[in-house]
C-alpha positions in Angstrom: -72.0 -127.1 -40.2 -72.4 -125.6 -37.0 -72.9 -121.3 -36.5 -69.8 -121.1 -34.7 -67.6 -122.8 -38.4 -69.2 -120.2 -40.1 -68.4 -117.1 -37.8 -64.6 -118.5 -37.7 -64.1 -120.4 -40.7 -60.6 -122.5 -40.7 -59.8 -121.4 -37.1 -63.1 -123.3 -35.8 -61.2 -126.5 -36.6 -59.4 -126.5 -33.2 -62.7 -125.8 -31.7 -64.1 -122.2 -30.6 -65.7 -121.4 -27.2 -68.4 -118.7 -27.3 -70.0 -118.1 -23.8 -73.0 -116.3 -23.6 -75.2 -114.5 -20.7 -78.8 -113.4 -20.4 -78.3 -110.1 -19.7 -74.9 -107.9 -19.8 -74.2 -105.5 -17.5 -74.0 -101.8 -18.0 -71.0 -99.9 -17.0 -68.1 -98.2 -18.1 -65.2 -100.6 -20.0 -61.4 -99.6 -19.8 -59.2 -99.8 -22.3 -55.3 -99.3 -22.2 -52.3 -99.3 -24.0 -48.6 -99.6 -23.5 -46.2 -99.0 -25.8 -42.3 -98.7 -26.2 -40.4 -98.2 -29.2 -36.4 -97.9 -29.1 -33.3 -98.0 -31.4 -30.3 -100.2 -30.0 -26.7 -99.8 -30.8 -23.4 -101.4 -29.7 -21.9 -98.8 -27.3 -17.9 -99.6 -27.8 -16.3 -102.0 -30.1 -13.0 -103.0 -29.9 -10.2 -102.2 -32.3 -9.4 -105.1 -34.5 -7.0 -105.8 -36.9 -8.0 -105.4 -40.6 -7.2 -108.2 -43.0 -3.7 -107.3 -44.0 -2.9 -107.0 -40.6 -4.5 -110.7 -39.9 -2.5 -112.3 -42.5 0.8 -110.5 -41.7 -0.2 -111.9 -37.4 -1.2 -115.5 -38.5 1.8 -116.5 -40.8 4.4 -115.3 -38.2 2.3 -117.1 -35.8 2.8 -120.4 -38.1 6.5 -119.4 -38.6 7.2 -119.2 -35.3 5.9 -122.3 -34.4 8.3 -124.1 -37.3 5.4 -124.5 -39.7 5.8 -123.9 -43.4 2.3 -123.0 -44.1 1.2 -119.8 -45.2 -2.1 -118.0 -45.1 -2.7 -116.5 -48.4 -6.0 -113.7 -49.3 -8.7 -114.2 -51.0 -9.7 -112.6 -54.1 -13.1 -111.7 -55.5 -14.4 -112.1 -58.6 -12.2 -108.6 -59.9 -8.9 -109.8 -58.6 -9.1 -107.4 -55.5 -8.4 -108.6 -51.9 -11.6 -109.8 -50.0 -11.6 -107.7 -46.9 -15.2 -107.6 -45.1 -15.3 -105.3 -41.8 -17.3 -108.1 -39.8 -18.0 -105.7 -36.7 -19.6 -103.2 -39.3 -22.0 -106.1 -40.8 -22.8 -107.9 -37.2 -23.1 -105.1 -35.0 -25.6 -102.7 -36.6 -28.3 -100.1 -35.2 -31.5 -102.5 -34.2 -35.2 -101.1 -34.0 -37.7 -102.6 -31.3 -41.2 -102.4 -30.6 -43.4 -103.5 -28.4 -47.8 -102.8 -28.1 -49.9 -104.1 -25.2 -53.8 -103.5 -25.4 -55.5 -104.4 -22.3 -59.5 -104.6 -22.5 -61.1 -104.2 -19.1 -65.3 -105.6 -19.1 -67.6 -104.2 -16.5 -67.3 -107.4 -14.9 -63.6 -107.9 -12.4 -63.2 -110.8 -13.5 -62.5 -110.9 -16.8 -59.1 -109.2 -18.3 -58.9 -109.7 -22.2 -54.7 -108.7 -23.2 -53.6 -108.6 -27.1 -49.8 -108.4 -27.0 -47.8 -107.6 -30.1 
């Protein structure tokens, strides 16, 4: 088994590249971060009808038209109407983050980045 399985274990299966030098040279090495963390939420959402108020649109609708079907609720397991508020289940407050580590060597040109 070769030094550089043993260092990275199951990631050495793809293969690992390890480049060494003879000497390194001394300097100063940057490091810098950049962050942003925010909260989103929907600005203005329309008025919409609740479930009566669907029911009562959509068989006039069908009436109107010379149908003879009718759109009847739903009940849930008590017997009481189903009536979910969609808007308030879809368009909730969202959290986002985001963390960039930059890693500067003596040498220009290498850049190492570790994004989150």
């Amino acid at each position: 088994m070769h030094l550089q399985q043993l260092s990275y274990g199951s990631r050495a299966a793809n293969g690992v590249i390890i480049i060494t030098t003879k000497r390194g040279a001394a300097g100063n090495t940057r490091v810098t971060y950049d962050g942003y963390v925010g909260w989103s939420e929907s600005y203005h959402l329309f008025e919409m009808m609740n479930a009566d108020q669907y029911f009562t649109h959509k068989n006039l609708a069908y009436a109107n038209a010379g149908s003879s079907t009718v759109l009847v609720r739903a009940l849930d397991a008590n017997g009481d109407p189903v009536a979910t508020n969609w808007a308030d289940e879809v368009y909730q407050k969202g959290f986002s983050a985001e963390s960039c580590f930059k890693l500067f060597p003596e040498l220009p040109a290498i850049q190492i980045i570790f994004f989150q």
